[in-house]
C-alpha positions as CSV (number, residue, x, y, z in Angstrom):
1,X,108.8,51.5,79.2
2,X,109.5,48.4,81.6
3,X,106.1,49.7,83.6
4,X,104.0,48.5,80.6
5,X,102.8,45.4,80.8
6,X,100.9,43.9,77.0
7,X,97.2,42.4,78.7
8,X,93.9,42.1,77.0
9,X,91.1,44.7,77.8
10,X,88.5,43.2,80.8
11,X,86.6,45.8,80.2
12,X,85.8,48.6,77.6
13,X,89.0,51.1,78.0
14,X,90.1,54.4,76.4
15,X,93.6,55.1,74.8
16,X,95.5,58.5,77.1
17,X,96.8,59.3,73.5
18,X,94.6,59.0,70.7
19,X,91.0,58.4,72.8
20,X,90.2,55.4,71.0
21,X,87.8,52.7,72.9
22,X,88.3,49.8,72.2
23,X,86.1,46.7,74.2
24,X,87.2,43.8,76.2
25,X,89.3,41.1,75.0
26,X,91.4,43.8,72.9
27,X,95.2,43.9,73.8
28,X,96.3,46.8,75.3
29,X,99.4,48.1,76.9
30,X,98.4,48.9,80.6
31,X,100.2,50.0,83.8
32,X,98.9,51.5,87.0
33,X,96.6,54.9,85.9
34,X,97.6,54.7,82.2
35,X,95.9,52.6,79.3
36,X,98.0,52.5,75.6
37,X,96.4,51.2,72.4
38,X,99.1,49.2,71.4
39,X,99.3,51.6,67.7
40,X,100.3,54.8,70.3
41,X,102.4,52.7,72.4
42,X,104.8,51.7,69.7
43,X,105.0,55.2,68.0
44,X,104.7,57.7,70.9
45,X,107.6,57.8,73.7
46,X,105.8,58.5,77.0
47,X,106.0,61.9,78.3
48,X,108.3,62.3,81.6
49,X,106.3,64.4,84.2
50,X,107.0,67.7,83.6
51,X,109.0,69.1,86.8
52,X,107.5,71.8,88.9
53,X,109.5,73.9,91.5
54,X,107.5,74.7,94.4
55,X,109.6,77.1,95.4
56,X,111.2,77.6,99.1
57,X,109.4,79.5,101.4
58,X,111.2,83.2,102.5
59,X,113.5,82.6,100.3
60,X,113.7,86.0,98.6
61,X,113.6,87.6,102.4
62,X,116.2,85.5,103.6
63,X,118.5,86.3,100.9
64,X,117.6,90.1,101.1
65,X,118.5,89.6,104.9
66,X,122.0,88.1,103.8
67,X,122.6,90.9,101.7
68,X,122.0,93.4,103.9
69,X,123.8,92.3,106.9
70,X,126.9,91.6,105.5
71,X,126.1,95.1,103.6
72,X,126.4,97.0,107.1
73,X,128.9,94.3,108.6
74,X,131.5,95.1,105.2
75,X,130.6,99.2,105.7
76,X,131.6,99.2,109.7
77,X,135.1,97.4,108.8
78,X,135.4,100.0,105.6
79,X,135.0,102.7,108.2
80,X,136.8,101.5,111.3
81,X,139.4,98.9,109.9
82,X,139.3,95.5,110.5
83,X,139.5,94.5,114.0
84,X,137.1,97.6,115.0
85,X,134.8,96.4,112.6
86,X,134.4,93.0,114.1
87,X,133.7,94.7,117.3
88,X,131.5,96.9,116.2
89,X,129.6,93.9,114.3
90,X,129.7,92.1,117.2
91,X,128.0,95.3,119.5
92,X,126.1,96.7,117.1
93,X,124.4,93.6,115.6
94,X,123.2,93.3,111.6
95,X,121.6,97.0,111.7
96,X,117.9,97.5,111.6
97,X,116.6,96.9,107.7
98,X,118.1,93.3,107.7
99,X,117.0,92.8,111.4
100,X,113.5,93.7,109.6
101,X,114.3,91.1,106.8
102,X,115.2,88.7,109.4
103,X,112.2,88.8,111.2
104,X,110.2,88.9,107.8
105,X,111.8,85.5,106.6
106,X,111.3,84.0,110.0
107,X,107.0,84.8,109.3
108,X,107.2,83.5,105.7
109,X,108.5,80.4,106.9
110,X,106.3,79.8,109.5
111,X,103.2,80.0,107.3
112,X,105.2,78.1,104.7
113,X,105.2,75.2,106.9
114,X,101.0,75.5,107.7
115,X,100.3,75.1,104.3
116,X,103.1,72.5,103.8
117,X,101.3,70.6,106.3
118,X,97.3,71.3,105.4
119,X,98.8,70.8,101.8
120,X,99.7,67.0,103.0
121,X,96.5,66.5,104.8
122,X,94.0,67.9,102.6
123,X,95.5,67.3,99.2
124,X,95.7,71.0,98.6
125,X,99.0,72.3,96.4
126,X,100.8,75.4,97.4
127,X,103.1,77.5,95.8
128,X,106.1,79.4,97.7
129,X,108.1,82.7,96.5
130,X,106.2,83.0,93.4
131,X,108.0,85.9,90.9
132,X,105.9,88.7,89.7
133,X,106.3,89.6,85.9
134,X,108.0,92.5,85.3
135,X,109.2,93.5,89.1
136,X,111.8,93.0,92.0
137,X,108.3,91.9,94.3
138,X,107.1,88.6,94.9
139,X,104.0,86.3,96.6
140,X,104.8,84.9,99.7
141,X,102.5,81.9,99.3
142,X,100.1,80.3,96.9
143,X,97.4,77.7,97.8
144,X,95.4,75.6,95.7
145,X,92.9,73.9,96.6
146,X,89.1,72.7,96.1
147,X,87.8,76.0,98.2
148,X,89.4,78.2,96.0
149,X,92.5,79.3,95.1
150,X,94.4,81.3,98.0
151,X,97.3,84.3,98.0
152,X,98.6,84.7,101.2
153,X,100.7,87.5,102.5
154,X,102.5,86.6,105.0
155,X,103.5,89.4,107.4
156,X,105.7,88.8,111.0
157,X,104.8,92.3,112.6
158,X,104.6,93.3,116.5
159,X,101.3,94.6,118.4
160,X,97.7,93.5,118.6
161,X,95.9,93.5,115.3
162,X,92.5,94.8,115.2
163,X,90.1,96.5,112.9
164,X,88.8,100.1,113.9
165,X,85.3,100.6,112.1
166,X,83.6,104.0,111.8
167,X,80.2,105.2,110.0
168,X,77.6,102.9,109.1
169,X,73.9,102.9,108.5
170,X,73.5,106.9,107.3
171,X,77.4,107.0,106.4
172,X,79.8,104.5,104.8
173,X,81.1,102.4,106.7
174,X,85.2,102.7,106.6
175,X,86.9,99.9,107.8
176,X,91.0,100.7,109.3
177,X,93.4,97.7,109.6
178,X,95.7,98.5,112.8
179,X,98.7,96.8,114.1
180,X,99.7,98.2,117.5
181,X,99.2,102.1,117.0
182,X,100.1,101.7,113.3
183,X,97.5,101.8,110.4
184,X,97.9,99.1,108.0
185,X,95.2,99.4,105.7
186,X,97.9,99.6,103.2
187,X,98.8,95.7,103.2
188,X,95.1,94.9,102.4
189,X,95.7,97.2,99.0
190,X,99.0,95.0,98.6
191,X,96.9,91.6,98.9
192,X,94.4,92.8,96.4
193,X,97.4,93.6,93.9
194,X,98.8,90.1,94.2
195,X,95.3,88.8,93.8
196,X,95.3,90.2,90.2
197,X,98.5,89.5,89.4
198,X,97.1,85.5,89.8
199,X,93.9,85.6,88.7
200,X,95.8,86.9,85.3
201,X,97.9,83.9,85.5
202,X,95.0,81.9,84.9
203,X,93.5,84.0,81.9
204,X,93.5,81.6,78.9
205,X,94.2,78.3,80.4
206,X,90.5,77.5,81.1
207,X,91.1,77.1,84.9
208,X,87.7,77.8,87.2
209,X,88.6,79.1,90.5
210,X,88.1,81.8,92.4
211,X,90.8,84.0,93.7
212,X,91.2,85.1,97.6
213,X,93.3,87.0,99.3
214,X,94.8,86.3,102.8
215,X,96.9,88.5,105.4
216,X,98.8,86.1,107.6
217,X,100.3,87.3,110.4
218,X,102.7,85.4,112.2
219,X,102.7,85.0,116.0
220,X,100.2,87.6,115.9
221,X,98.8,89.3,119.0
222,X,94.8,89.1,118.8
223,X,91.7,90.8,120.8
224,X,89.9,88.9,123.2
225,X,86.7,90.0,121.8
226,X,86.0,90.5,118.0
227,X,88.8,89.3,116.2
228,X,89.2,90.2,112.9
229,X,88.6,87.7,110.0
230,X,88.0,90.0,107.0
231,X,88.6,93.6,105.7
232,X,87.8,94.6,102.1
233,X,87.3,91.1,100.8
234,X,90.9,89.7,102.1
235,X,91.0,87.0,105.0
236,X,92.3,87.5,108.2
237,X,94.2,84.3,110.2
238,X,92.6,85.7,113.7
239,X,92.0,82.1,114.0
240,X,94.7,80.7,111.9
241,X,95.1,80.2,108.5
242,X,93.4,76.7,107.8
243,X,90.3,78.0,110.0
244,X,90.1,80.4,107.0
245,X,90.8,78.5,104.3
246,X,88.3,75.5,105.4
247,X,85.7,77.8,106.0
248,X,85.4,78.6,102.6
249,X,82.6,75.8,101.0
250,X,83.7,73.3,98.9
251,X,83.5,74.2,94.9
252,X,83.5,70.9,92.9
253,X,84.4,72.5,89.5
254,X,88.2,73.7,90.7
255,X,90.8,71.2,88.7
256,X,93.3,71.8,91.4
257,X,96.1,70.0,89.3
258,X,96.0,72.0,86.4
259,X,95.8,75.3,88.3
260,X,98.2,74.7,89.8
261,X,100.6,73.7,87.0
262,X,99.2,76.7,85.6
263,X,100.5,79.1,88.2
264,X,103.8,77.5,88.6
265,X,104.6,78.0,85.0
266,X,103.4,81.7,84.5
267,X,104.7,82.8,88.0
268,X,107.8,80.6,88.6
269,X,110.1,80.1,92.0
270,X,112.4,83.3,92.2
């Protein structure tokens, strides 16, 4: 405890440990953001900082891609021997599923490193890769912050994205996520999952912070007119992810530190 330096009190201070006050002229043991009544100093080590993994963005897709190509790379030699093998490899690329993965790893970390960045400038935390409890799945991303905390899917898909809307005022309205010709509603319905699967990592530890649900697309193609920012309650990057997240207001009572120590301990790094 070299940090620790034996002073007398200038004004009235409180103990980390015990909570004791004690007023000015008492000695205390002090150092930058800590205060020690000298009792808890000499029987109490000090705590090291409990580590927290972060976690890698695309890490799971990368190595799913790893897997898979050198899955259909081994299968081609296995089939044509050795030498046609490598040429086949060499012709016929990684096959399409890890050419998917590829592309899927190259989207996850691309928004990895937006919220790296806002993360830096805002004083937001964020959470990459994060396991789900009891499954093979994971979340792409998690953002804490003091707008709320943020699950982002982070998808790397071709074709304009757009929203197709239908009924309204004597029917219900139904709103359809497209991507190219595709419908894609079914991602928003994988969002909402994740978004569950955080808010019950909170459960119990007292946090206060809402939970929202993001689809970020990556390089994303984008109307001119009417780009979409919302379907069913989850956020839409049409105008990029931090334009999302800071348009959210401002909620004082979010402890962002302890949320997010909270999260990184019930849903760790895979």
């Amino acid at each position: 405890m070299a940090d620790w330096k034996l002073i007398k009190a200038k004004r009235l201070s409180t103990c980390d440990i015990c909570g004791c006050n004690f007023p000015t002229g008492t000695e205390i043991y002090w150092k930058p953001g800590s205060i020690r009544c000298v009792a808890d100093f000499q029987t109490k080590p000090e705590m090291k900082p409990e580590k927290v993994s972060r976690g890698t963005a695309g890490a799971s897709a990368k190595d799913q891609y790893k897997k898979r190509s050198e899955k259909v790379k081994q299968e081609r030699v296995n089939l044509l021997g050795k030498r046609l093998g490598a040429i086949a490899n060499t012709l016929l690329g990684e096959g399409q599923s890890a050419e998917a993965w590829k592309k899927g790893t190259k989207g996850e970390e691309g928004i990895g490193a937006i919220l790296d960045s806002m993360a830096e400038r805002h004083g937001f935390k964020v959470l990459h890769d994060r396991a789900i409890p009891r499954s093979s799945a994971n979340i792409d991303h998690i953002l804490v912050s003091n707008r709320g905390i943020f699950v982002i899917d982070a998808k790397n898909y071709s074709g304009l994205v757009r929203i197709d809307e239908q009924g309204g005022i004597l029917t219900p309205l139904i709103k359809t996520l497209y991507v190219g010709n595709r419908k894609q509603t079914k991602l928003v319905e994988g969002v909402k999952k994740q978004v569950g699967i955080v808010e019950r990592a909170l459960e119990g530890s007292g946090a206060q912070a809402d939970v929202q649900g993001v689809l970020a697309f990556y390089d994303a193609e984008w109307p001119i007119f009417f780009k979409p920012n919302e379907i069913e309650g989850v956020l839409i990057n049409s105008k990029g992810v931090e334009a999302a997240v800071l348009a959210q207001p401002v909620i004082s009572k979010i402890d962002v530190e302890h949320c997010f120590k909270q999260l990184s301990k019930n849903l760790p790094a895979k």
